[in-house]
ROGU-310928 format. One record per residue (C-alpha): residue in one letter; x, y, z. Coordinates in steps of 0.02 Angstrom, whole numbers, padded with zeros to 5 digits, always signed. Layout:
BEGIN
AXYZ...
end
This chain:
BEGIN
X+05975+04638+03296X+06170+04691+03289X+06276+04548+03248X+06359+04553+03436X+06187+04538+03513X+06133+04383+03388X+06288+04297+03388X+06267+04290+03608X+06071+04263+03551X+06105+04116+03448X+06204+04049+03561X+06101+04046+03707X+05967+03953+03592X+06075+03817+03570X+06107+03823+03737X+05932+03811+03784X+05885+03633+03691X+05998+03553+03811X+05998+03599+03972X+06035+03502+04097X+05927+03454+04246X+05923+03536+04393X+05969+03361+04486X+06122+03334+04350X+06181+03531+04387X+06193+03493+04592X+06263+03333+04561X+06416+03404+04462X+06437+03550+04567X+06451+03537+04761X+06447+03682+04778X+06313+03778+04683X+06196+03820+04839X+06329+03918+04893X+06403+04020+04733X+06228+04038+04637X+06179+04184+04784X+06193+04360+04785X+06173+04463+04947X+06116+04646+04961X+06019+04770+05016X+05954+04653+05189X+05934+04530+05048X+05994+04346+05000X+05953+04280+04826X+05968+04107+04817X+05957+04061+04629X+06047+03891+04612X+05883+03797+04580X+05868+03863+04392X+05896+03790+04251X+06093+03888+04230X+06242+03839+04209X+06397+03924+04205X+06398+03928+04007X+06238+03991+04003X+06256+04124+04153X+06422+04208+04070X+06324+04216+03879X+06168+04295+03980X+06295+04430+04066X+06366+04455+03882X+06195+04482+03806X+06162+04628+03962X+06316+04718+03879X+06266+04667+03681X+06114+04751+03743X+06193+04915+03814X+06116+04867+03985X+06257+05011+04071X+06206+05132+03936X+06021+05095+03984X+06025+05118+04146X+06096+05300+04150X+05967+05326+04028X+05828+05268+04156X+05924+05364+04309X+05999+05514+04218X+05803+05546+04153X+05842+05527+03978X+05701+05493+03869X+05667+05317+03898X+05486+05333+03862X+05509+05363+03691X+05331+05323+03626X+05247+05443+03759X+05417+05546+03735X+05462+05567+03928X+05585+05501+04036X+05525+05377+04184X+05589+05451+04337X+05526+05365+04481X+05672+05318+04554X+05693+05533+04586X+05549+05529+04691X+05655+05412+04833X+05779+05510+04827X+05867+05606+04966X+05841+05795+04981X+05988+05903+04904X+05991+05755+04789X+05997+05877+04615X+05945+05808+04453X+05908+05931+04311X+05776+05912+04191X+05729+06058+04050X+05833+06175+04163X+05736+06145+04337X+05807+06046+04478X+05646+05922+04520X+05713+05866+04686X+05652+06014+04741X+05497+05998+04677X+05477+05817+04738X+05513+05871+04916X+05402+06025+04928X+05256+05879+04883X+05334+05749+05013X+05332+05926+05123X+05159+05951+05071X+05104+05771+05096X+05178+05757+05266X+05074+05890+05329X+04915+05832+05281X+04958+05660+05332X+05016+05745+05522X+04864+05841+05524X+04746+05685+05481X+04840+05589+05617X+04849+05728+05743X+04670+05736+05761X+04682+05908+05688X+04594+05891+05544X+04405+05919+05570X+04251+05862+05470X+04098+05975+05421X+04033+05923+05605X+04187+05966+05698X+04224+05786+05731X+04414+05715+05694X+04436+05600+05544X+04426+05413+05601X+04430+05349+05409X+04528+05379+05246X+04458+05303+05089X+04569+05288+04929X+04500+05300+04779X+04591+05261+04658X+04633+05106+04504X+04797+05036+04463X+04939+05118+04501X+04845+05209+04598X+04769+05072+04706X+04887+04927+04696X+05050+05003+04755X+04969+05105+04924X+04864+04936+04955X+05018+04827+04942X+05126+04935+05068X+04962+04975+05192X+04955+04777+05212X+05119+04718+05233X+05170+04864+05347X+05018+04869+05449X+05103+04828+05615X+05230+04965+05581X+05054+05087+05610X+05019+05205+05762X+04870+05275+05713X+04685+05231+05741X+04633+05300+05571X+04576+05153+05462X+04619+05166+05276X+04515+05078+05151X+04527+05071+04939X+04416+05074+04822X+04448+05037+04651X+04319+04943+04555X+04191+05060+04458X+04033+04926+04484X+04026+05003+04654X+04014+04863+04753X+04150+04906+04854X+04104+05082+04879X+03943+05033+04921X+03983+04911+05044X+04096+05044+05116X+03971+05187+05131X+03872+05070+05233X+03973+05060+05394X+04052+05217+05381X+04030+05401+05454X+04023+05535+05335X+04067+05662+05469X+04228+05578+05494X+04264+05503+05326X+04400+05586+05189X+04411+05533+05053X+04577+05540+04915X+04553+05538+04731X+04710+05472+04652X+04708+05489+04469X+04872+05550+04359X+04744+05618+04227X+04603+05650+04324X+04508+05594+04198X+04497+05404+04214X+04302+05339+04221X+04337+05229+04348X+04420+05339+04479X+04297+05490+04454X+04124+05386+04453X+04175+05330+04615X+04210+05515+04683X+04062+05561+04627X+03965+05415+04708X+04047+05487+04880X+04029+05675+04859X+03851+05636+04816X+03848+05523+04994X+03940+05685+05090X+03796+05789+04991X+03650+05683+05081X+03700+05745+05235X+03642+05913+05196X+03806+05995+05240X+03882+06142+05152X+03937+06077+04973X+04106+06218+05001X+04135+06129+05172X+04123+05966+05120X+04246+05994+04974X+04358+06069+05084X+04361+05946+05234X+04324+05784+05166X+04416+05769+04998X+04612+05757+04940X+04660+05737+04757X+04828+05670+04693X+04860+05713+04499X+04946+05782+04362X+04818+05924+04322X+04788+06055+04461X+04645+06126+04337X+04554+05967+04348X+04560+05969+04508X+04510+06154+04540X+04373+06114+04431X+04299+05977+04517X+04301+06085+04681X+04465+06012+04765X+04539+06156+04858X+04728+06207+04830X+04791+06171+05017X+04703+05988+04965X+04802+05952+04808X+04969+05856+04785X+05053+05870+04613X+05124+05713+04512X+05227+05743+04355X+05193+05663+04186X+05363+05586+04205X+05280+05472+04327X+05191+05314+04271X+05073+05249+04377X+05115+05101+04409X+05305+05158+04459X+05197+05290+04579X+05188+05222+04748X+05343+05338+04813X+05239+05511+04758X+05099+05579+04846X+05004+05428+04779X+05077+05337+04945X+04976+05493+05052X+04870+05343+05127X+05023+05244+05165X+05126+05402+05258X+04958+05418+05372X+04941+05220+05415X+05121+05200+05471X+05189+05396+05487X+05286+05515+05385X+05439+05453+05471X+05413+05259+05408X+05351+05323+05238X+05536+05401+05231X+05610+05234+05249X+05511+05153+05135X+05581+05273+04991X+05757+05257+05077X+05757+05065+05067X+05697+05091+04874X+05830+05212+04864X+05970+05104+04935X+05895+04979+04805X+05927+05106+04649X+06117+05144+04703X+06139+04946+04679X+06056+04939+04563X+06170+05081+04475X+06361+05022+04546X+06340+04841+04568X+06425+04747+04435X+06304+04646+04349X+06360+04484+04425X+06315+04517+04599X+06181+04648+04559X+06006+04589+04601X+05874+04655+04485X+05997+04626+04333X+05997+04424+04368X+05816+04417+04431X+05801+04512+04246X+05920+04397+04153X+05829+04235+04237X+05674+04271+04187X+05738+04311+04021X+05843+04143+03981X+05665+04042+04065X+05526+04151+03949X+05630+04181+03803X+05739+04027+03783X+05663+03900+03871X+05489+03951+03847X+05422+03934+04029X+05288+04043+03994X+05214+04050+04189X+05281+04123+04315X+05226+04132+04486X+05259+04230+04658X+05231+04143+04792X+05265+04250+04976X+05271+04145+05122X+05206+04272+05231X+05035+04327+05260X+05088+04519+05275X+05145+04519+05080X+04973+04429+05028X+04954+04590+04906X+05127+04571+04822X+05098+04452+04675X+04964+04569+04614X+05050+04726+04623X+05190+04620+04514X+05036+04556+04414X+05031+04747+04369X+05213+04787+04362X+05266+04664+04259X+05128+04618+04130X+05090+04805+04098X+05260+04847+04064X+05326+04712+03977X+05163+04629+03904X+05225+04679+03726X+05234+04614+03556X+05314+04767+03460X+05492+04830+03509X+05538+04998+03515X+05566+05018+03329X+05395+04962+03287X+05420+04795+03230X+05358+04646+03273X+05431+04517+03391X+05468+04346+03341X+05511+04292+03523X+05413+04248+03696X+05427+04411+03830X+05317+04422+03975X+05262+04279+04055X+05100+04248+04123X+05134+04317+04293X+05022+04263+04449X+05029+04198+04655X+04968+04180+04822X+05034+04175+04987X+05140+04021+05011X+05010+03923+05126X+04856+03965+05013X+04956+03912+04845X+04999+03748+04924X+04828+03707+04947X+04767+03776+04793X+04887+03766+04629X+05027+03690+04682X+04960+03519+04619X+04996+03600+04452X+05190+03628+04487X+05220+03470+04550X+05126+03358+04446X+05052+03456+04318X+05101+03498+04115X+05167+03667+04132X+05328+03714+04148X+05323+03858+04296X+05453+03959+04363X+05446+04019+04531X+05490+04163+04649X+05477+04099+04846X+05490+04259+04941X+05492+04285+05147X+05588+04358+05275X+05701+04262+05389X+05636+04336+05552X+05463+04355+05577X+05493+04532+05686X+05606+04663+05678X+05713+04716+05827X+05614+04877+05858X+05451+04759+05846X+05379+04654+05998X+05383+04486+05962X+05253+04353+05998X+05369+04191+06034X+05202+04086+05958X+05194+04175+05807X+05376+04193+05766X+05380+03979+05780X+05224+03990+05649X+05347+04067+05541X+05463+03955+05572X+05356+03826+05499X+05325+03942+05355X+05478+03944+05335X+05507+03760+05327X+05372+03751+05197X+05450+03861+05086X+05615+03788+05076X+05547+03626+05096X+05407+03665+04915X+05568+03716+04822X+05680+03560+04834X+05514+03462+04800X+05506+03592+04656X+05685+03536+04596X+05723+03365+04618X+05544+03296+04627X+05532+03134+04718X+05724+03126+04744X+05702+03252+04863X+05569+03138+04985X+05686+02967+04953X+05574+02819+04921X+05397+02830+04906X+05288+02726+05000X+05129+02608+04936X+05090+02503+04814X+05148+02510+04626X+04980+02599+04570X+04991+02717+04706X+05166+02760+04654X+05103+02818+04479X+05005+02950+04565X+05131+03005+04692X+05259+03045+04554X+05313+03220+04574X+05424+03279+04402X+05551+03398+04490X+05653+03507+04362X+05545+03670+04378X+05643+03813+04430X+05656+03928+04559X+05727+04087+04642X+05707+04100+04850X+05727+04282+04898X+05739+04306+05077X+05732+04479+05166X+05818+04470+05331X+05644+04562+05409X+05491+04630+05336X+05519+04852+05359X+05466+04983+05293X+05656+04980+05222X+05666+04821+05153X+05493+04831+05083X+05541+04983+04988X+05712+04877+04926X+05602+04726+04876X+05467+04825+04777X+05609+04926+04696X+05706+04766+04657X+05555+04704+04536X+05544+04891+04476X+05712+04855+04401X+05700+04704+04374X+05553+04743+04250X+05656+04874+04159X+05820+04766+04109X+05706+04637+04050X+05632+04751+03946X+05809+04826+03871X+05851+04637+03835X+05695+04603+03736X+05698+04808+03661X+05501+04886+03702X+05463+05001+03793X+05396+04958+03959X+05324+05119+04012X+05177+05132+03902X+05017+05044+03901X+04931+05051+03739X+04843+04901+03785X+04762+04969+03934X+04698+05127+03835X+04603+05045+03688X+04488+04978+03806X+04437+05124+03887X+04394+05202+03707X+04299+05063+03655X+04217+05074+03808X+04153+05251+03768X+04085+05189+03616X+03988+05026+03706X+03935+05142+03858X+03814+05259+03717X+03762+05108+03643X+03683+05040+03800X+03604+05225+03817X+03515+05190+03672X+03635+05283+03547X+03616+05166+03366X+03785+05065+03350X+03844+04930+03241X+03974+04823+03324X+04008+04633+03268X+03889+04503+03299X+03926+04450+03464X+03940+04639+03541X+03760+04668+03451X+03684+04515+03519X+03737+04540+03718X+03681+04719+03691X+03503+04677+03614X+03492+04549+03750X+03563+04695+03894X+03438+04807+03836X+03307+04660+03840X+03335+04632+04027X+03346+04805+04089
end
């Protein structure tokens, strides 16, 4: 660590053993609800209920600098090689943006690539909707299954929910991700296989999980007794990396989309990985999803850091898992549509930044990712909030919803939209409770027993985010927002949060396990040896 970076470090530590409460920061400041906001991008963050003062907010800003934050960031967006462990850039933010939009990498301009697959993707996603695209039977496709795991799954499944009143099709799409078949199975049921295409989304095309399920449906196509060619050919899409693997699993060429290996997947959603999204709500929606993320990446790139969204969301979560050592931290939507959201940041955030090594190898001797989870506001409240009010942890909290419950090219429903009103009461009404505990209700009624148990501690932090609608726009803004947000985090703490060693050792080991259950003579430790013996036993 340079000395400019530890002396702002150090500082902030000492910082951090006395902080004052959040009660103690409004009192002295009459104004903090109003100057602790930023507003962009249809957004208003409202960050004046954590644990920051002025002192500590101007030695976070320094540390962005200490950290070369600016530098970073025309690393990430210029496609330098920020990926330095896989050796790649991380250029997702290329994939939103606007045609003619040049950036160069080893001498070829991939904007044009990105739009000839956007190009390519529209048309199958028009033909699907159009009716146009037949079955083995002749019939049109009434059903889109995605098969596909992380990345691959969680992004498309998050923007298929919350925009599915922006959709003008009757296709239903459906995802499939878990390899114990369950949900496969329960989908093969109740659907047709004369109108059923299917898209295998894998950036290898290699992973277990993705591929055991493809073959589980091509086998279901297969017991039909239609023509294996035709089948291939009108009921399957892939989306990967490796056009061989692809070939060689019988996906035609007018079926497959390309990604790039510059790509990770969980940064994917705004490739041809968000085919199923473009044929829910349309091509022309799936445009404005990218164009709110892109809006998102030019602030994101000008603003200065004091008004710019993902870098104080970034520095927030910093100064709370680093220095304070709130180690929880937990997502809470109040509104149904986003239900998916916290575990697509579940994803985001832990993969990325779930790290104990920095970028030159070495060990940390700090906290970095929290333990990210949520739940829609209503189900949390009825479920874990006991725990933020009245439990042991220190949480910190993101309350997330939009101000209007319709946007003015939706039809409202007056009875719905004063639902949301509610919600919206409960959301505000969870973070002051949050804050200021029982100072927040006044006096508390019943007797002095009862009083013990109706003590709520206050002093847990918060961020409220609210979007001024929930669109395809703002949507893409929001999910770009915590795409950023992930990355300055991770230039403040120094790893790399683009690869995912982690996730990898398991599926080796897995290999391993997988002949050992076939009968294949292993020696694992004790425990492994005993549940296979006692597998094998049962089987």
């Amino acid at each position: 660590m340079h000395t400019a970076k530890q002396h702002t470090w150090q500082a902030l530590e000492a910082l951090s053993t006395a902080t004052p409460t959040l009660t103690e920061l409004f009192a002295t400041n009459a104004k903090r609800g109003q100057e602790y906001t930023i507003s962009a991008c249809q957004m208003y963050l409202d960050f004046s209920k954590q644990l920051i003062d002025e002192q500590v907010l101007q030695h976070l800003l320094q540390l962005a600098y200490d950290c070369a934050l600016p530098q970073a960031i025309t690393a990430l967006l210029g496609g330098e090689m920020v990926n330095d462990t896989e050796n790649r850039p991380a250029l997702h933010t290329a994939l939103r943006a606007p045609k003619g939009a040049s950036l160069m990498l080893q001498g070829r301009d991939i904007n044009v690539d990105i739009h000839q697959s956007l190009e390519k993707l529209q048309g199958i996603a028009e033909r699907l909707r159009a009716k146009t695209w037949r079955g083995y039977s002749g019939k049109a496709i009434t059903d889109v299954v995605n098969i596909g795991v992380g990345g691959s799954d969680l992004g498309p499944l998050l923007a298929t929910t919350a925009l599915a009143e922006w959709s003008d099709t009757d296709i239903c799409v459906h995802f499939v991700s878990n390899m114990d078949g369950t949900q496969l199975g329960t989908l093969l049921k109740v659907l047709n296989p004369a109108t059923t295409v299917f898209i295998i989304s894998s950036k290898s095309f290699s992973t277990l999980d993705t591929l055991s399920n493809a073959k589980t449906a091509l086998a279901w196509l297969l017991n039909t007794g239609a023509d294996k060619a035709s089948i291939l050919r009108r009921h399957f899409i892939a989306i990967s990396t490796r056009s061989d693997k692809m070939s060689d699993w019988g996906i035609h060429p007018e079926n497959q989309l390309c990604l790039w290996d510059w790509v990770g997947g969980r940064f994917s959603l705004w490739s041809a990985i968000g085919l199923v999204v473009a044929i829910k709500i349309g091509t022309a929606r799936f445009y404005e999803l990218l164009a709110g993320a892109h809006a998102m990446d030019r602030h994101f790139a000008h603003a200065d850091f004091a008004d710019n969204l993902p870098v104080m969301l970034a520095l927030i979560g910093v100064w709370n898992s680093t220095f304070l050592q709130i180690n929880a931290h937990s997502v809470l939507p109040y509104d149904g549509r986003l239900a998916a959201f916290p575990d697509y940041l579940t994803q985001l955030e832990m993969e990325s930044n779930g790290k104990s090594v920095g970028r030159d190898g070495k060990p940390l001797n700090f906290a970095t990712c929290p333990i990210l989870w949520g739940d829609i506001g209503s189900n949390a409240q009825h479920a874990f909030y006991q725990l933020l009010h009245q439990g042991t942890e220190r949480v910190s909290c993101d309350f997330i919803a939009p101000i209007r419950r319709y946007d003015s090219r939706q039809t409202s429903n007056e009875t719905l939209s004063d639902q949301h009103r509610w919600t919206l009461a409960n959301c505000l009404a969870q973070s002051q409770v949050l804050a200021f505990g029982n100072q927040a209700l006044g006096k508390v009624e019943g007797t002095d027993n009862l009083a013990h148990f109706k003590h709520y501690r206050g002093n847990q932090p918060s961020s409220t985010l609210l979007l001024e609608a929930l669109t395809p726009n703002s949507l893409g803004a929001l999910i770009a927002l915590y795409e950023h947000k992930v990355y300055v985090m991770s230039v403040i703490w120094g790893i790399n949060p683009f690869d995912q060693w982690g996730v990898e050792v398991g599926k080796v080991m897995a290999q391993s396990v997988y002949e050992a259950l076939n009968g294949l003579p292993a020696n694992f430790d004790s425990s492994t040896n005993a549940l296979l013996t006692h597998i094998r036993q049962q089987s």
